[in-house]
C-alpha positions in Angstrom: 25.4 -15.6 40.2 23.7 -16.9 37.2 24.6 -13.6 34.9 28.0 -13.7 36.2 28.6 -17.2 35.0 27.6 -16.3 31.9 28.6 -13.4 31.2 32.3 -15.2 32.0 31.8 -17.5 29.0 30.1 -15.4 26.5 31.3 -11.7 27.8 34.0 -9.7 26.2 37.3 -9.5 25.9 39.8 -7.7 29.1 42.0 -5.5 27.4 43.6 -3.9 30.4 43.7 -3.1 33.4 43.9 0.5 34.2 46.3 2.1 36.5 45.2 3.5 39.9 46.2 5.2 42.7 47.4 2.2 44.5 48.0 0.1 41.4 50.1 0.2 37.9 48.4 -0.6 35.2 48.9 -3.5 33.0 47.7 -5.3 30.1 45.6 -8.1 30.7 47.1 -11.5 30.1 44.9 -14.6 29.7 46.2 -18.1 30.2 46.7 -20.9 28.3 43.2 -22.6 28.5 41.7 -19.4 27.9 44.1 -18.0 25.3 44.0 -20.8 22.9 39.6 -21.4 22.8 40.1 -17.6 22.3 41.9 -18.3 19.0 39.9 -20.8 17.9 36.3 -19.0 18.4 38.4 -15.6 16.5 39.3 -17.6 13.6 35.7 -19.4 13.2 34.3 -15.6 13.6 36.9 -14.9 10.7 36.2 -17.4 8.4 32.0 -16.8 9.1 32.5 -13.6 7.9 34.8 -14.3 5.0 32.8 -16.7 3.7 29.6 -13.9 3.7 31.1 -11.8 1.6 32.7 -14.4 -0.7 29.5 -16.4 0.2 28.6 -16.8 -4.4 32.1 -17.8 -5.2 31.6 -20.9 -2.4 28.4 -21.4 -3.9 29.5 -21.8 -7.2 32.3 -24.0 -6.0 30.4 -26.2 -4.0 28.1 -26.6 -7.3 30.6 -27.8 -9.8 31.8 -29.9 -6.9 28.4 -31.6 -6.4 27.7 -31.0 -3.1 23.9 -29.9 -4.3 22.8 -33.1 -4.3 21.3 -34.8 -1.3 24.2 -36.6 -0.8 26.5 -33.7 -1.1 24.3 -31.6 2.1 24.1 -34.1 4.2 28.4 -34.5 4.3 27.9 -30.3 4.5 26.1 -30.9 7.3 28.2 -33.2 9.0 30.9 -30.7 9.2 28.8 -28.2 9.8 28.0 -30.0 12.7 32.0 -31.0 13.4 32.6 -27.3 13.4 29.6 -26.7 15.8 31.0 -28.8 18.4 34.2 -27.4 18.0 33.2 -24.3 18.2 30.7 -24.7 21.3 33.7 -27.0 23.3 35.8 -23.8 22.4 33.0 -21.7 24.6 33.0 -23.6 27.3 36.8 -23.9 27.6 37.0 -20.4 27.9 34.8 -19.7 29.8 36.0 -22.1 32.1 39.9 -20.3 32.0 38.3 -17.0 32.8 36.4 -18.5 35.7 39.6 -19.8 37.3 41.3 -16.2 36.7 40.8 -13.7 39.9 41.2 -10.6 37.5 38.9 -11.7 35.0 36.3 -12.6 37.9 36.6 -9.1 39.3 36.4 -7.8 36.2 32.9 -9.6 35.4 31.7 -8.6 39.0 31.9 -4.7 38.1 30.5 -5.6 34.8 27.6 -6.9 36.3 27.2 -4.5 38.5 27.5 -1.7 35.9 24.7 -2.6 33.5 22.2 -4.3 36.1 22.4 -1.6 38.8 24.2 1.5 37.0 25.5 3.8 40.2 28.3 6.3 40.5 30.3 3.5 42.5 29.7 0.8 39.9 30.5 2.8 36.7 33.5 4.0 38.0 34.9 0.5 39.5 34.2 -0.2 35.7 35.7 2.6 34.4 39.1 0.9 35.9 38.9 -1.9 32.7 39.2 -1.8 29.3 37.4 -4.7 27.2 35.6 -4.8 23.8 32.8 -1.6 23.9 29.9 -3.8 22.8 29.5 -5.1 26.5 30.0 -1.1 27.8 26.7 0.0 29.5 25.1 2.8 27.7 26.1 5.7 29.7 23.7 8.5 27.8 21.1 8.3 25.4 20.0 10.8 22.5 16.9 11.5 23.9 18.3 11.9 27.6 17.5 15.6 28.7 14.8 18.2 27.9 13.7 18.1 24.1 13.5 22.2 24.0 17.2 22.0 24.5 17.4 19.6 21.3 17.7 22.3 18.2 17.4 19.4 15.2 16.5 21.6 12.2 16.3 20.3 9.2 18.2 20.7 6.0 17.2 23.4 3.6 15.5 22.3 0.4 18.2 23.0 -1.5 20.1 19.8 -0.6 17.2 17.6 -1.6 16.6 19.6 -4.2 20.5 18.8 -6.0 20.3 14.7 -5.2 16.6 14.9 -6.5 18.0 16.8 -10.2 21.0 14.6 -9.9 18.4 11.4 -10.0 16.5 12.6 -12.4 18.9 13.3 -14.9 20.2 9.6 -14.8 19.2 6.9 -16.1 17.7 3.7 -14.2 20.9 1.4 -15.0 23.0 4.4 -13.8 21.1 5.0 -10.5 21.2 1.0 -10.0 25.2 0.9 -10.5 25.6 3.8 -7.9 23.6 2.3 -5.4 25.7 -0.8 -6.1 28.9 1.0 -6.1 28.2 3.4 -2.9 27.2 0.8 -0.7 30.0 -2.0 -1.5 33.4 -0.3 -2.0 32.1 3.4 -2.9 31.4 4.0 0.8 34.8 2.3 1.6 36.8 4.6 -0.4 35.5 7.6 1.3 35.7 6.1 5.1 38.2 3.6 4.7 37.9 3.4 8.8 35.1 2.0 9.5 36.0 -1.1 7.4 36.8 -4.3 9.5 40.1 -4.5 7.8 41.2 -0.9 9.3 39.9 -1.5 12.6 41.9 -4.7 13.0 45.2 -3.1 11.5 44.7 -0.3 14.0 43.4 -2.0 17.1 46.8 -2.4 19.1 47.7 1.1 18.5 43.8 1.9 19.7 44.2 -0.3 22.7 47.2 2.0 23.7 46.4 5.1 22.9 42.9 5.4 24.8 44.8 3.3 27.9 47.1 6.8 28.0 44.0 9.4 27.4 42.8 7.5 30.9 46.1 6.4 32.6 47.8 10.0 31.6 45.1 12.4 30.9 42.2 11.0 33.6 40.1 10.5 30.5 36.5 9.2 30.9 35.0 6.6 28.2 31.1 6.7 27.4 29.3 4.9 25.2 26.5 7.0 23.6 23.6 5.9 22.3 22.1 7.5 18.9 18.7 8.0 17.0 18.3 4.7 15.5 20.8 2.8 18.0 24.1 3.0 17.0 26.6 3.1 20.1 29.2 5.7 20.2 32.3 5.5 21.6 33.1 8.7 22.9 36.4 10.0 25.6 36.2 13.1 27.8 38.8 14.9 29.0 37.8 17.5 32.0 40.3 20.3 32.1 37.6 22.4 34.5 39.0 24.0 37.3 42.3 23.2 36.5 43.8 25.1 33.3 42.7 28.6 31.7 41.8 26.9 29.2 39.6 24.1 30.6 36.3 25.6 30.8 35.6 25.6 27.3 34.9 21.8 25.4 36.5 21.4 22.2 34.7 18.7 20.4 36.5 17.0 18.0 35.6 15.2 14.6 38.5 13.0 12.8 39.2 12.5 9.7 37.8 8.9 7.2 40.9 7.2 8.9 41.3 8.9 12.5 39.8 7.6 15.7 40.1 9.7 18.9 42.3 7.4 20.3 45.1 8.9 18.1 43.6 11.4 15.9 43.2 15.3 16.2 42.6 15.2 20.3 46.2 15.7 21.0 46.2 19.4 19.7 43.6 21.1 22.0 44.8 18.0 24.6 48.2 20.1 24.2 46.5 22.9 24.7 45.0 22.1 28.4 41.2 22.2 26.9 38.8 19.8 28.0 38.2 17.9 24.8 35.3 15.8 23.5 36.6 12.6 21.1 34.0 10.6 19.3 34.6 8.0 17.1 32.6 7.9 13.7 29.8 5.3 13.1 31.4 2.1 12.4 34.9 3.3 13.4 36.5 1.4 16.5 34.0 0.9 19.2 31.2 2.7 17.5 28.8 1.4 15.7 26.8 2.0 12.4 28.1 2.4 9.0 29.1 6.4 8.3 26.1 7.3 5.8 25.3 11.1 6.1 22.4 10.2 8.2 23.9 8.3 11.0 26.9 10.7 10.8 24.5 13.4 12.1 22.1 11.2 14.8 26.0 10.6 15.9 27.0 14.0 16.3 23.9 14.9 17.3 24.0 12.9 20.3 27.7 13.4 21.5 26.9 17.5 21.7 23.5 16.2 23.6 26.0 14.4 25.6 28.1 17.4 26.2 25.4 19.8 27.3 22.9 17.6 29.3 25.6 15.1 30.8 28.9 16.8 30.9 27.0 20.1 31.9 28.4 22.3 29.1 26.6 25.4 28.1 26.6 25.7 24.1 28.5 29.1 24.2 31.5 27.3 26.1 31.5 24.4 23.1 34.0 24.7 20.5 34.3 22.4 17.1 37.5 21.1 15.5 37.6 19.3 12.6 40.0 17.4 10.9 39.6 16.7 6.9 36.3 14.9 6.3 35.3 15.3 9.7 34.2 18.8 8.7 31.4 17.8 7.5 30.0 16.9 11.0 31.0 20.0 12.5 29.8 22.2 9.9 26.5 20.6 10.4 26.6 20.6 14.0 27.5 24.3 14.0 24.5 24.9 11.6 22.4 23.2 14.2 23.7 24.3 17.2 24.6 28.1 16.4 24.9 29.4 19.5 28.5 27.2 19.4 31.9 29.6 20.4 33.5 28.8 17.6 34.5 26.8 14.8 38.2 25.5 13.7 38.3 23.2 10.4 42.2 21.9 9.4 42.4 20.7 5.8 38.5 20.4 5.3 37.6 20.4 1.5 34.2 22.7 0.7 32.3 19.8 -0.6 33.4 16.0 -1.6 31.9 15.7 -5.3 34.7 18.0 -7.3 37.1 16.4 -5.0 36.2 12.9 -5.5 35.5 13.9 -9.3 39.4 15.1 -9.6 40.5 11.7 -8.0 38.9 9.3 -10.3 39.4 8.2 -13.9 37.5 10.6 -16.5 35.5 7.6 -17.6 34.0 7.7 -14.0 33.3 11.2 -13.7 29.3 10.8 -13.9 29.1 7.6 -11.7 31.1 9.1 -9.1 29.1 12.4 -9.0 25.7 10.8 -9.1 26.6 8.4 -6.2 28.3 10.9 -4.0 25.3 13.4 -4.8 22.6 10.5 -3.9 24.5 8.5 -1.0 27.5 10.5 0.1 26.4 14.1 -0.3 28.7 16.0 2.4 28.5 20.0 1.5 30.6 21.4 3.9 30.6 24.9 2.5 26.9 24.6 2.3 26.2 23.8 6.1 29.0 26.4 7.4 27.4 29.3 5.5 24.3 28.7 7.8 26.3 29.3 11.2 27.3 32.9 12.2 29.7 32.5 14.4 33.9 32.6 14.3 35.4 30.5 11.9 39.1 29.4 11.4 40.1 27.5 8.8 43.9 25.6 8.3 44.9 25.3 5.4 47.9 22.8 4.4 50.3 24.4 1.6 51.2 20.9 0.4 48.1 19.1 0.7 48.2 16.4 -1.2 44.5 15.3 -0.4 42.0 17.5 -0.7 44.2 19.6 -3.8 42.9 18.5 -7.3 45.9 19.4 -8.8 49.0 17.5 -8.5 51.6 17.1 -11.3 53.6 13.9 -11.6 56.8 13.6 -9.2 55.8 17.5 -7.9 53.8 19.0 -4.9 49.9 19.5 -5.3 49.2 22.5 -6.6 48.4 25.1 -3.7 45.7 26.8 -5.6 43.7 23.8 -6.6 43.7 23.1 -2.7 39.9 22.5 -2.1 40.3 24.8 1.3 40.5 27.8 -0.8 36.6 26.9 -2.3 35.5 26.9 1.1 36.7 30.1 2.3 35.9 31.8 -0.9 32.1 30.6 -0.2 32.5 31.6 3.3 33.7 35.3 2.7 31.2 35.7 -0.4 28.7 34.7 2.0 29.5 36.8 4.8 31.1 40.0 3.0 29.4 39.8 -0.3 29.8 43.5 -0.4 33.9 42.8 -0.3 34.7 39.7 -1.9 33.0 40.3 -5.8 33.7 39.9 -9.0 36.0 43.1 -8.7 38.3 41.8 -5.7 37.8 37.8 -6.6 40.9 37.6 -9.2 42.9 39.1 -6.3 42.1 37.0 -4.3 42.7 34.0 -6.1 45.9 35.3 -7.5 46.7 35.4 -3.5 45.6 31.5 -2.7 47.8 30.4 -5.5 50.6 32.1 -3.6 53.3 30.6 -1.5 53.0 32.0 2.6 56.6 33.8 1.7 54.9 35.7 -1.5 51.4 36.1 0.0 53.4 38.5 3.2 54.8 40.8 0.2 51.8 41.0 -1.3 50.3 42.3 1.7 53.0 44.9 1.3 52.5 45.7 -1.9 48.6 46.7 -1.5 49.6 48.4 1.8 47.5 46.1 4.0 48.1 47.0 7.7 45.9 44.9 9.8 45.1 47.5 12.6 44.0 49.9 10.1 41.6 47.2 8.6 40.3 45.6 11.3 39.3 48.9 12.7 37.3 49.6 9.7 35.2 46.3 10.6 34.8 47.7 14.4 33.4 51.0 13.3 30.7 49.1 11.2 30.1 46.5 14.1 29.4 49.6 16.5 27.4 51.6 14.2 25.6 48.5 12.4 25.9 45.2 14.1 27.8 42.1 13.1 24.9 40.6 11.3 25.8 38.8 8.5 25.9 39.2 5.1 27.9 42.1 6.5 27.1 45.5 4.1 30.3 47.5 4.3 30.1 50.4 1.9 33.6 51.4 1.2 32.1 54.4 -1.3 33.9 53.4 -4.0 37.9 53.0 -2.8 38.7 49.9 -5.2 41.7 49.9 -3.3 40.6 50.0 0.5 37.6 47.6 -1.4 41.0 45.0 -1.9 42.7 45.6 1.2 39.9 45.1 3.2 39.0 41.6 1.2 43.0 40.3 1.6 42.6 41.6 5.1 39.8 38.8 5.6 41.5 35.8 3.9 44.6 36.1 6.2 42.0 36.2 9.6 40.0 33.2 8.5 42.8 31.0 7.1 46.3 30.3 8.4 48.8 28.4 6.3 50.1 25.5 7.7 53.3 24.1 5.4 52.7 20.7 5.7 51.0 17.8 4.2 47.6 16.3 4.7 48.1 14.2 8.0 50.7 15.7 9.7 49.4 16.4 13.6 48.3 20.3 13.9 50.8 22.5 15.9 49.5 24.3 18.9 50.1 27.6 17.3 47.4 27.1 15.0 44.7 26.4 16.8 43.3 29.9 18.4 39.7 31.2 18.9 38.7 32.8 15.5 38.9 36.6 14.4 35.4 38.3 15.0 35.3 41.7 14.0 34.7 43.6 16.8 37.8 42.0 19.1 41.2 43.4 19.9 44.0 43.0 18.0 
């Protein structure tokens, strides 16, 4: 009784209430002596953290206005104290309106419930609310499960090995103004999602959206606990047993500004697949702040989640990425190989150019030394270490990730960062293809518009059956181990058909801009050689 009564004056917010089979949902409505405290404590919580960050401009204020002086801290502290009680009568007032509201009452009783004596029953009489995450039990934690199942390897030198020379080659001023820039608005710029502002701008639209992925799509919320202790907030939708396409998990990974509640989800949702969403560290419910490090202890624990909770085998996981979020997936598919396959839309090949192309010239070495020492996400670099199928989308009029983007025009198709990204890729895998010989080509074809790239294809005589069953013969007689040595003996032409033959199975050309949803058509398993046409 005692945890109940206080859990109703200091628990969360209800949200909703979620429709049932002998219910309809509804949005919870507080009344009017619960309401109004509920203001008053969310504008004190404002103004607290306002005047943090604005905390040496008060300071200074307060200074010239002489309230330094021992005279001046003790009428401080008398409205400190005035605010105190106002803020502590505000408490107890709601409280007191939650207590006298049945739904809020039943609400705290499964709460209870939940986190003191977690059982199928209790989670799922929980499951039927929807109230601020921080209060959400912790369903599974990062180190739940067998450890030999965990495959954490490490990065390869080479990535400590490029912030290290880019440190070096600074100076100490420089390195102090990119720490200073990186962790105020730096990190910001690049994940403008996890900043209170964006959460709070978004929230209603959140609210909704994950009240339809469990009202419509019987979606299942779990908070997921992370090396180092950031919460997760993750949604699974189980399509098992009940589509084609339901027994493989698409996990997905949103862009700096997307949240699963709205975000890339809806394709594979669209697509009957059982689908993974996680928000990113300090992006709605989760928590954190999205440094590369917690990005990975995240992702690491949501596919830790997927295989030892949601009973997924690794080979029945799939990864789709939107934008930034590539740079998760890439890195979970470099740590978890044995993956099915891997699907990045309008992912860039790694953020320093990118940013570089962005930013004022004057900025050019700031920016590169404090996205090399804070920010470094290499996606290209991460992907080359998986060996599995890869699809990547590329937008034709991406105005994003392209570096190139005359005034009043469209972006430049060839500056598109996409292009980098395969290029690595099919270097990597076919570096006996894609060469110095083939690579103007190739180029020549990224530049091109979808229309002219089909008569190139023409033009070099490029007949996809006749190609791909040059790739099967060399898979039977040699294996698909990559880097892939196909000797072509010399045919500079069969040499160029066979390298436009691979950019058109690992990218498809989607005309659109950056964040326009992803059709249905586009997401497909990846070409592998040896499959069927």
């Amino acid at each position: 009784m005692a945890s109940k009564l206080l859990w109703t004056f200091y628990g969360p917010r209800l949200l909703r209430i979620f429709k049932t089979e002998n219910a309809q949902g509804h949005d919870y409505v507080p009344g009017v002596l619960e309401s109004f405290p509920d203001k008053i404590i969310s504008t004190f919580n404002t103004a607290l953290g306002v005047s943090y960050w604005t905390s040496p401009v008060i300071g200074a204020i307060l200074y010239r206005k002489g309230y330094f002086t021992q005279e001046g801290a003790g009428s401080l502290l008398r409205v400190a104290l005035s605010m105190f009680v106002v803020y502590a009568i505000a408490y107890i007032l709601r409280g007191i309106g939650r207590f006298s509201n049945a739904e809020y009452r039943d609400f705290i009783s499964a709460l209870v419930a939940a986190r003191e004596k977690p059982t199928v029953d209790s989670k799922k009489q929980l499951a039927g609310y929807d109230f601020e995450f921080w209060a959400w039990p912790v369903d599974f934690r990062w180190d739940d499960g067998s450890s030999s199942d965990k495959k954490n390897a490490k990065k390869p030198a080479v990535v400590n090995s490029r912030r290290a020379q880019a440190v070096e080659r600074s100076s100490i001023p420089c390195r102090f103004l990119s720490y200073l820039a990186m962790h105020s608005f730096g990190r910001r710029m690049v994940y403008p999602g996890a900043t209170s502002l964006m959460n709070y701008a978004v929230s209603s639209m959140l609210n909704s959206g994950r009240a339809a992925l469990v009202e419509e799509k019987n979606g299942h919320r779990a908070k997921v606990l992370a090396e180092g202790g950031n919460e997760i907030d993750t949604m699974f939708v189980d399509r098992r047993g009940k589509h084609n396409n339901g027994k493989t998990l698409v996990i997905a990974f949103e862009g700096n500004a997307g949240f699963y509640e709205l975000g890339c989800t809806g394709t594979p949702l669209d697509l009957n697949y059982s689908v993974l969403g996680w928000n990113h560290p300090g992006f709605g419910g989760s928590t954190g702040v999205p440094f590369p490090d917690q990005e990975q202890k995240a992702v690491d624990a949501v596919i830790q989640y997927a295989i030892q909770k949601l009973g997924f085998e690794p080979q029945d996981i799939a990864l789709f990425a939107w934008s930034i979020g590539g740079y998760t997936a890439s890195w979970a598919a470099r740590n978890y190989p044995d993956i099915k396959y891997v699907i990045l839309d309008a992912t860039f090949d790694d953020i320093v150019p990118l940013a570089i192309a962005k930013m004022p010239e004057s900025w050019k070495s700031l920016v590169g030394l404090s996205l090399r020492t804070y920010m470094d996400l290499n996606v290209a670099e991460q992907l080359l270490d998986y060996k599995g199928p890869v699809l990547l989308v590329r937008r034709t009029k991406d105005e994003i990730i392209s570096t190139e983007a005359p005034p009043n025009s469209e972006p430049v198709i060839g500056s598109n960062r996409g292009n980098f990204l395969l290029l690595k890729l099919l270097q990597h895998r076919y570096p006996s293809l894609v060469d110095s010989t083939t690579l103007p080509m190739i180029n020549e074809f990224l530049a091109a518009e979808t229309y002219r790239q089909a008569e190139m294809l023409q033009e070099r005589l490029v007949v996809p059956e006749e190609c791909h069953k040059v790739f099967s013969q060399h898979v039977a007689e040699s294996g698909t181990n990559f880097p892939m040595a196909l000797d072509v003996k010399g045919d500079e032409g069969l040499k160029i058909k066979l390298a436009l033959y691979l950019v058109t199975v690992h990218m498809e050309n989607f005309h659109s801009t950056h964040c326009t949803p992803l059709p249905g058509n586009f997401f497909h398993e990846p070409w592998v050689p040896q499959s069927r046409l």
